[in-house]
MARSENU-407106 format. One line per 2 residues: number of its first residue (from 1); for each residue x, y, z of C-alpha. Coordinates in steps of 0.25 Angstrom, whole numbers, plus 2048, in hexadecimal, padded with zeros to 3 digits. Each point is the difference from the previous one (the first is absolute). Example, Ala and Ser with C-alpha at 12.3 -4.5 7.8 and 13.67 -1.06 7.14 Angstrom:
% residues 2
1> 831,7EE,81F ~ 806,80E,7FE
END
This chain:
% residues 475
1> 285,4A4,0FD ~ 7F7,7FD,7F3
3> 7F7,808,7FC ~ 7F2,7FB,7F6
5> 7FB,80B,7F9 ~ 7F2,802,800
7> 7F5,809,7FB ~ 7F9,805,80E
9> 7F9,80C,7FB ~ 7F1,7FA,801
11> 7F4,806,7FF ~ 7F7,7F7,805
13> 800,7FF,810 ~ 80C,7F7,807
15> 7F5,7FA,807 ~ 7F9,7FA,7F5
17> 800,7F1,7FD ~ 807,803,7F1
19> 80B,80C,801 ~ 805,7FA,7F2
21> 7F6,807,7F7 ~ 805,80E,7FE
23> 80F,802,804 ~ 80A,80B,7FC
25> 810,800,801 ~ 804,806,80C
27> 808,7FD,80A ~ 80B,7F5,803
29> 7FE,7F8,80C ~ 809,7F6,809
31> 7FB,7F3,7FE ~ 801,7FC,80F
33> 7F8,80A,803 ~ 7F8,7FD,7F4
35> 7FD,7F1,804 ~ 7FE,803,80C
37> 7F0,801,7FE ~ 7F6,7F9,7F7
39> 7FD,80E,7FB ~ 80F,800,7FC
41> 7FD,7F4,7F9 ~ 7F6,805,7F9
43> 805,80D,7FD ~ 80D,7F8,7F9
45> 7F6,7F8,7F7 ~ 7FB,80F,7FD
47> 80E,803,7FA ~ 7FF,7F4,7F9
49> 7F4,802,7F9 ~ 804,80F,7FD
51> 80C,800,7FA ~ 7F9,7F4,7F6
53> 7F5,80A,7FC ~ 80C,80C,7FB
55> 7FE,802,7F2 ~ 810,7FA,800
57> 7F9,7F2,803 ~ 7F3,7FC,7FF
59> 7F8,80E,7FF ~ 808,803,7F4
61> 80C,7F8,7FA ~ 7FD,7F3,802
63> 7F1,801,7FA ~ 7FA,80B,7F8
65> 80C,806,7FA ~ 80C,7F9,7FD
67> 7FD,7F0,800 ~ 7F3,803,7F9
69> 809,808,7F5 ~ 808,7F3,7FF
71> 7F2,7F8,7FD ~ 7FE,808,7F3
73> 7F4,808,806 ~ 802,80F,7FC
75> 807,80A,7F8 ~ 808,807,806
77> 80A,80C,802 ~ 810,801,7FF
79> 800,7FE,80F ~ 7FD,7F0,7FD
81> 805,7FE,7F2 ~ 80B,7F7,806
83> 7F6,7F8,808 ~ 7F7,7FD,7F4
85> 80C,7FB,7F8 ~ 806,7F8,80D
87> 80C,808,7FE ~ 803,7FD,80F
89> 80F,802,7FE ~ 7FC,811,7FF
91> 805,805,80C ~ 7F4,807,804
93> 7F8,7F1,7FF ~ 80D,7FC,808
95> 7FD,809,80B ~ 7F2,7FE,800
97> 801,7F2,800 ~ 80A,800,80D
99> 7F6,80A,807 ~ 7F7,7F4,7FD
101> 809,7F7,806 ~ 804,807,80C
103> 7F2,804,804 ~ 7FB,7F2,7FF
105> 80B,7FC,808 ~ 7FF,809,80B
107> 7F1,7FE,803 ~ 805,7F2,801
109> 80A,805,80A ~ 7F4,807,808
111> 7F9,7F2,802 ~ 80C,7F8,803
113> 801,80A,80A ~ 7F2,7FF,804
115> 802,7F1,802 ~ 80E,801,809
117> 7F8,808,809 ~ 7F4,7F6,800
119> 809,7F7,806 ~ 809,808,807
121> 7F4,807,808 ~ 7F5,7F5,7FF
123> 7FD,803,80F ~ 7FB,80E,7FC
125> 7F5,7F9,7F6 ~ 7F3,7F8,803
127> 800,7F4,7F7 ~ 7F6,805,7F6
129> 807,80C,7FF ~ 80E,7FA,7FD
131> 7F8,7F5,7F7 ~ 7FC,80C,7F8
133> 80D,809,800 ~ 807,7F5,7FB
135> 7F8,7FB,7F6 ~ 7FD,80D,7FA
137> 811,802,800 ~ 803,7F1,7FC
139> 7F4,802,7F4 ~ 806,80F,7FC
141> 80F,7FA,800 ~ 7F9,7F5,7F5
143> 7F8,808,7F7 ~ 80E,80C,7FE
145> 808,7F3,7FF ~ 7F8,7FC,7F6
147> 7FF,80D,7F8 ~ 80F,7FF,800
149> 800,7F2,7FA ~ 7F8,804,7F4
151> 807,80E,7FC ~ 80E,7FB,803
153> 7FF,7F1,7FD ~ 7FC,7F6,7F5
155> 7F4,7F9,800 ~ 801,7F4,808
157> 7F9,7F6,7F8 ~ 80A,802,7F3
159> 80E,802,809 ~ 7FC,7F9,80D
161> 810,7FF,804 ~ 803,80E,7FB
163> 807,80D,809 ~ 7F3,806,806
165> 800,809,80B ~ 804,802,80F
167> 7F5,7FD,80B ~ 804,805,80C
169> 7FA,7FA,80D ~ 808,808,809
171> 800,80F,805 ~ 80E,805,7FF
173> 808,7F7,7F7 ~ 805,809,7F4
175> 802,7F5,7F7 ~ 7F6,7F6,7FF
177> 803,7F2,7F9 ~ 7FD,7FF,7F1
179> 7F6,7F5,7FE ~ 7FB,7F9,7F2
181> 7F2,805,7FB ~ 7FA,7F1,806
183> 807,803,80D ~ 7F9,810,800
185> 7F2,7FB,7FE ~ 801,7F6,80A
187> 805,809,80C ~ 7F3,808,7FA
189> 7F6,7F6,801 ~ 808,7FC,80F
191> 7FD,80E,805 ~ 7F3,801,7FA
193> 7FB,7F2,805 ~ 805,804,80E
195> 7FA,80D,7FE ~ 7F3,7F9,7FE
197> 800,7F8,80E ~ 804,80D,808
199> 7F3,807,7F9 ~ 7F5,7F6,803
201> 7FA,809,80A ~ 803,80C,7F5
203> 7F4,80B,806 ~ 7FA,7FE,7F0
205> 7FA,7F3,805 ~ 7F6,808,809
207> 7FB,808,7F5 ~ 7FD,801,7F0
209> 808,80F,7FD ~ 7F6,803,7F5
211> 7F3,7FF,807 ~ 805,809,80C
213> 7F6,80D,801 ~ 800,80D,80A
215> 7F6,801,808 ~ 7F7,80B,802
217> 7F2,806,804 ~ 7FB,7FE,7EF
219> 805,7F2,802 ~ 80C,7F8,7FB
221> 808,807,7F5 ~ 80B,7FF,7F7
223> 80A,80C,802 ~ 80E,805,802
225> 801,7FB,80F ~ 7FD,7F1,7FB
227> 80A,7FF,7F6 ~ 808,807,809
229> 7FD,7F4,808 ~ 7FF,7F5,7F6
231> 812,804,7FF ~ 802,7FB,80B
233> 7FF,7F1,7FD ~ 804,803,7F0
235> 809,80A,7FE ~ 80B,7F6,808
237> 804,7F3,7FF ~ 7F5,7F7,805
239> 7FF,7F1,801 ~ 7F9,801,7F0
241> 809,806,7FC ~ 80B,7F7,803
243> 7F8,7F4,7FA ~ 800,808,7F2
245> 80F,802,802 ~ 801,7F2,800
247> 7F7,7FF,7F4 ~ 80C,808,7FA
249> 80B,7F8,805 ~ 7F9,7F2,7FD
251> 7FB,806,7F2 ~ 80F,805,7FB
253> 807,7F4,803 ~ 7F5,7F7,7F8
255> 7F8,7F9,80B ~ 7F4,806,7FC
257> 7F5,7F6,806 ~ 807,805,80E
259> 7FF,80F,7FA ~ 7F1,7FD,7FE
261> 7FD,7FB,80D ~ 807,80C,807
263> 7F8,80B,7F6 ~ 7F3,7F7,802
265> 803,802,80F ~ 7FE,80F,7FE
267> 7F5,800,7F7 ~ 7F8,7F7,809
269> 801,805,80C ~ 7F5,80E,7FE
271> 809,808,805 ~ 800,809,7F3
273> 7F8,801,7F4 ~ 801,802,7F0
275> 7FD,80F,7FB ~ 7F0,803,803
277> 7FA,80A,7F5 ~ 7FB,807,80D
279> 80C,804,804 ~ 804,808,7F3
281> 7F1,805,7FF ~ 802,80B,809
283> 805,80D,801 ~ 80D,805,7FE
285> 804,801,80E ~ 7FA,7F3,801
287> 806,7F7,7F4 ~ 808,7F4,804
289> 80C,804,7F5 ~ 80A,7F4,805
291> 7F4,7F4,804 ~ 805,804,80D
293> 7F4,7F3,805 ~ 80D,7F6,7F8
295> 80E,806,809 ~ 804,7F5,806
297> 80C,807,801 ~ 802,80F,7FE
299> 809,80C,806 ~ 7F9,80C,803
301> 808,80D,7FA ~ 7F9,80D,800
303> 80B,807,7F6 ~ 7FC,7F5,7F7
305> 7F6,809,7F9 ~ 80A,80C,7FF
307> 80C,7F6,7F9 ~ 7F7,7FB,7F7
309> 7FA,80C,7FA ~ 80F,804,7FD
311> 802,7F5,7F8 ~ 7F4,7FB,7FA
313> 7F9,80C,7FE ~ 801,80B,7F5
315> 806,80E,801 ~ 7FC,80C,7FA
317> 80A,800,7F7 ~ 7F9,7F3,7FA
319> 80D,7F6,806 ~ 7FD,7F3,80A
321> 80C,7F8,805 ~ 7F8,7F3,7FE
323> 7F5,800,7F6 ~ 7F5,7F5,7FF
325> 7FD,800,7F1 ~ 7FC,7F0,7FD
327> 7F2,801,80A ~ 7F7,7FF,7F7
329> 806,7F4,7F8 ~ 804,7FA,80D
331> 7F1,800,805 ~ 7F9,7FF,7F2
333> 7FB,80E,803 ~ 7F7,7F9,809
335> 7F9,80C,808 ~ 7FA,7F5,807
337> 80E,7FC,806 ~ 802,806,80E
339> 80D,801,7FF ~ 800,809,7F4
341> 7F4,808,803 ~ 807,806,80D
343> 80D,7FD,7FF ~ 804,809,7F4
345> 7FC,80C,7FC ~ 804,802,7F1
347> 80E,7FE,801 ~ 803,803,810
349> 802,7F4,807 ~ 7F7,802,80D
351> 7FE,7F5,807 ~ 807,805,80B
353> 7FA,80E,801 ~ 7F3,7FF,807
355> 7F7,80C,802 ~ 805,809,80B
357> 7F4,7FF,809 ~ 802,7F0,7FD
359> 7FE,7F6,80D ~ 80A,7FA,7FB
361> 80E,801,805 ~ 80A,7FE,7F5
363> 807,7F4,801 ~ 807,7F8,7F7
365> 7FB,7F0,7FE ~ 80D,7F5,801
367> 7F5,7F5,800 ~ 7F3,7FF,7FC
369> 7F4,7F5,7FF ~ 800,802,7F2
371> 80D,7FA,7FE ~ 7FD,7F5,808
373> 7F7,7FB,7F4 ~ 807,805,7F5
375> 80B,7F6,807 ~ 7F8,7F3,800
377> 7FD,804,7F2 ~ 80D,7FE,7FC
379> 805,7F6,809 ~ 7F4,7F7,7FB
381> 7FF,803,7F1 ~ 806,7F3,7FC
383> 7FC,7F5,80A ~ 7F1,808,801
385> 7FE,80A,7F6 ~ 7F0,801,805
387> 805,802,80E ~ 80A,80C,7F9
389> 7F3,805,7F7 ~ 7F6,800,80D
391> 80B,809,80A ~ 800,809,7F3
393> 7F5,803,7FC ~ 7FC,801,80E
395> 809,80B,803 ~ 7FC,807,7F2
397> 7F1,800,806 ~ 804,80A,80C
399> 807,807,7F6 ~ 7F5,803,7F4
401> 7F4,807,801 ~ 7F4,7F8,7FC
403> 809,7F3,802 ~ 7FB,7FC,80E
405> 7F9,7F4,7FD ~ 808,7FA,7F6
407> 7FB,806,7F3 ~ 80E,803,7FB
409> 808,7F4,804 ~ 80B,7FB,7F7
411> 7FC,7F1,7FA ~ 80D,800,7FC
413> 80C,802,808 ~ 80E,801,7FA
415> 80E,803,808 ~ 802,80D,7F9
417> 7F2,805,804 ~ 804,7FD,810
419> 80C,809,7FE ~ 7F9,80A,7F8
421> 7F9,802,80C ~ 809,800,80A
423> 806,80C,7F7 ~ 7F3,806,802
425> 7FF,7FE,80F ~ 80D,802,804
427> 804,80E,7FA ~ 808,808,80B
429> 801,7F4,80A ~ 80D,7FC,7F9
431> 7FE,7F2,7FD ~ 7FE,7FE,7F3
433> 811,7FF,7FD ~ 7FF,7F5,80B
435> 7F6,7F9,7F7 ~ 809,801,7F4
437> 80A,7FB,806 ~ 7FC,7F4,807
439> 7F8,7FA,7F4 ~ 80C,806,7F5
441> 7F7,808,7F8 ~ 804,80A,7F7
443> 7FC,80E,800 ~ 7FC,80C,7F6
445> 809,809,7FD ~ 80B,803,7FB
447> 805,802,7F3 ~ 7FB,7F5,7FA
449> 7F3,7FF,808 ~ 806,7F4,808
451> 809,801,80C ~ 804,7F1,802
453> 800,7FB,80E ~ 80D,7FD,807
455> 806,802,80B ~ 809,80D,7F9
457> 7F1,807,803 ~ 7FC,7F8,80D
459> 80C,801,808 ~ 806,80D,806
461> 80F,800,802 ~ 805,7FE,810
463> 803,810,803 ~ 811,803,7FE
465> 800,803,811 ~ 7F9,7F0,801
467> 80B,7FB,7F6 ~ 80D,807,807
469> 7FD,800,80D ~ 7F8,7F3,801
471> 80B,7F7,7F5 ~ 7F4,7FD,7F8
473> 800,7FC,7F3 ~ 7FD,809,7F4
475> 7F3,7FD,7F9
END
């Protein structure tokens, strides 16, 4: 009998609507007893969501730490020497780059498996249950596809024909077909778009996840309970969020009007907001460290806080695995700047350390409203460099203090200063290496000062096991 391996471990109640927000590994459970409820469902999705939190994916790996090494951000100990220099043919970037693999892979495999039993045991599912299983599934199997594509992969847009990655669209099959890069992102955009149809009814349409409060004899107030609550239509794959995937999709292979459309979609519909200075005016416990009111997309992960410290933050022998040293040229020294008045302390990077008493649980943010604009800025720059300047400088007023009405706007945007921004922004998010690479930029560093872009820095190596066992070629 197969078996899906899922993570069961909850603490929040099975009866609640949202079981997916706090799950630890436990257990492994037949899947036809698994699927044989909607909570079974529910409880796979869970394991989804969980095993993509993990500091091996997105908790860790594949954001702050070892993608962000590769875009230049830090200095950094032995443990990533190779990483900086894109040595990825060092054994030990071998094996991480596998464990990358295969853990992308196998969440893929959990919602493949997911969708099987969506169609195997419809009957145990209402409609809009089943409409939002799948969706949620369909979108996840999209979104890890797509990671896939732009570690493993060349860009689409320079090598549209080239070798790019398996997508596999069935649970069980143990070796997937290879399909070109053009082919990859359009399965993407298949499953995203159908994702999208399933999630009309999404529960998000029924409310605005940033204005939800906790009710009490003093009144309506902001607290742990409601941000607790506010998770439950953020901290998963909601129909938003599939929209700004297919801003991604549409954006990386060049049809960036369709790429606007899609992020304008998001940004227009109220449902988050831009960074208000009230939420940072507060006390510690209460400080909003991630623009929590902009997740379209997050993973909740309450280790986050402890894996974080151990790399970012200094010991007492005066050592830090990853070191922030360029802040203060990289925000002008603006103490004005949000992002580096509270994310940095000297040089510890603590963006994703927030006080212990914090209302906040610690999650980690895979897409964010300000990325939406940041995207029109770029995909408009050269047919509407005043559309590009507006999203900017837009963005930068809900960053700056004092800049709320537009007394610091730019008068003058140039391409460098959107991604000069998107480096501020998107420091431990991971996506600035994706930025590099789809436009061809070069990097700092290096000997020289300059790391040239190409596809020897943008394009892991298939793992060994992929390229026996699988008759792959050799990159």
């Amino acid at each position: 009998m197969k078996r899906l391996y899922i993570f069961i471990g909850l603490l929040f109640s099975l009866t609640s609507c949202n079981d997916w927000l706090d799950v630890e590994l436990d257990n492994k459970v037949d899947d036809d007893k698994l699927f044989n409820t909607a909570e079974g469902f529910k409880e796979a999705l869970a394991g989804v969501y969980s095993s993509m939190s993990k500091s091996s994916m997105y908790g860790g790996r594949l954001t702050m730490e070892y993608v962000d090494v590769l875009a230049q951000y830090y200095n950094s100990n032995s443990t990533y020497e190779y990483w900086e220099d894109y040595d990825y043919e060092n054994s030990g970037c071998r094996s991480i780059i596998s464990g990358m693999w295969n853990n992308l892979y196998s969440c893929i495999s959990q919602a493949n498996c997911i969708l099987e039993w969506a169609d195997k045991n419809a009957g145990v599912l209402s409609e809009s249950d089943r409409n939002q299983i799948r969706g949620e599934a369909l979108a996840l199997r999209a979104f890890l596809h797509f990671d896939l594509y732009r570690l493993f992969a060349p860009d689409v847009k320079w090598a549209q024909n080239a070798e790019g990655i398996p997508y596999n669209k069935e649970f069980g099959v143990s070796l997937p077909p290879m399909y070109s890069t053009k082919e990859v992102v359009q399965l993407v955009i298949n499953d995203l778009l159908e994702a999208e149809k399933c999630l009309q009814n999404d529960p998000i349409q029924n409310v605005v996840p940033y204005m939800i409060r906790t009710s009490t004899s003093a009144g309506d107030v902001v607290d742990k309970a409601a941000k607790d609550e506010m998770d439950k239509y953020v901290a998963r794959v909601n129909l938003y969020s599939v929209k700004a995937m297919l801003a991604r999709a549409y954006q990386a292979r060049g049809e960036y009007v369709a790429a606007v459309s899609k992020a304008k979609e998001v940004i227009d519909s109220g449902k988050f907001r831009l960074l208000e200075a009230t939420s940072i005016d507060q006390s510690e416990n209460m400080v909003d460290l991630l623009f929590s009111d902009e997740h379209i997309f997050s993973l909740r992960n309450k280790e986050l806080s402890t894996y974080t410290k151990s790399i970012f933050k200094e010991t007492s022998g005066g050592t830090t695995a990853l070191r922030m040293e360029g802040s203060y040229n990289l925000y002008d020294g603006n103490q004005d700047d949000f992002r580096y008045s509270k994310w940095y302390v000297d040089f510890d990077f603590i963006k994703y350390v927030p006080d212990s008493n914090s209302i906040f649980t610690t999650k980690v943010p895979l897409i964010k409203l300000s990325e939406m604009y940041l995207l029109i800025a770029e995909c408009t720059y050269d047919t509407d460099p005043d559309e590009a300047r507006r999203h900017v400088n837009m963005l930068r007023r809900h960053r700056i203090r004092g800049n709320q009405e537009g007394a610091g706007d730019w008068m003058y945007l140039s391409r460098e200063d959107i991604f000069k921004e998107m480096r501020r922004e998107y420091i431990g998010e991971g996506q600035m290496w994706f930025a590099h690479k789809r436009n061809r930029l070069n990097l700092s560093g290096g000997l020289t000062g300059t790391i040239e872009a190409s596809d020897d820095i943008f394009v892991f190596p298939l793992p060994d096991a992929e390229i026996e066992s699988g008759n792959r070629n050799e990159r």
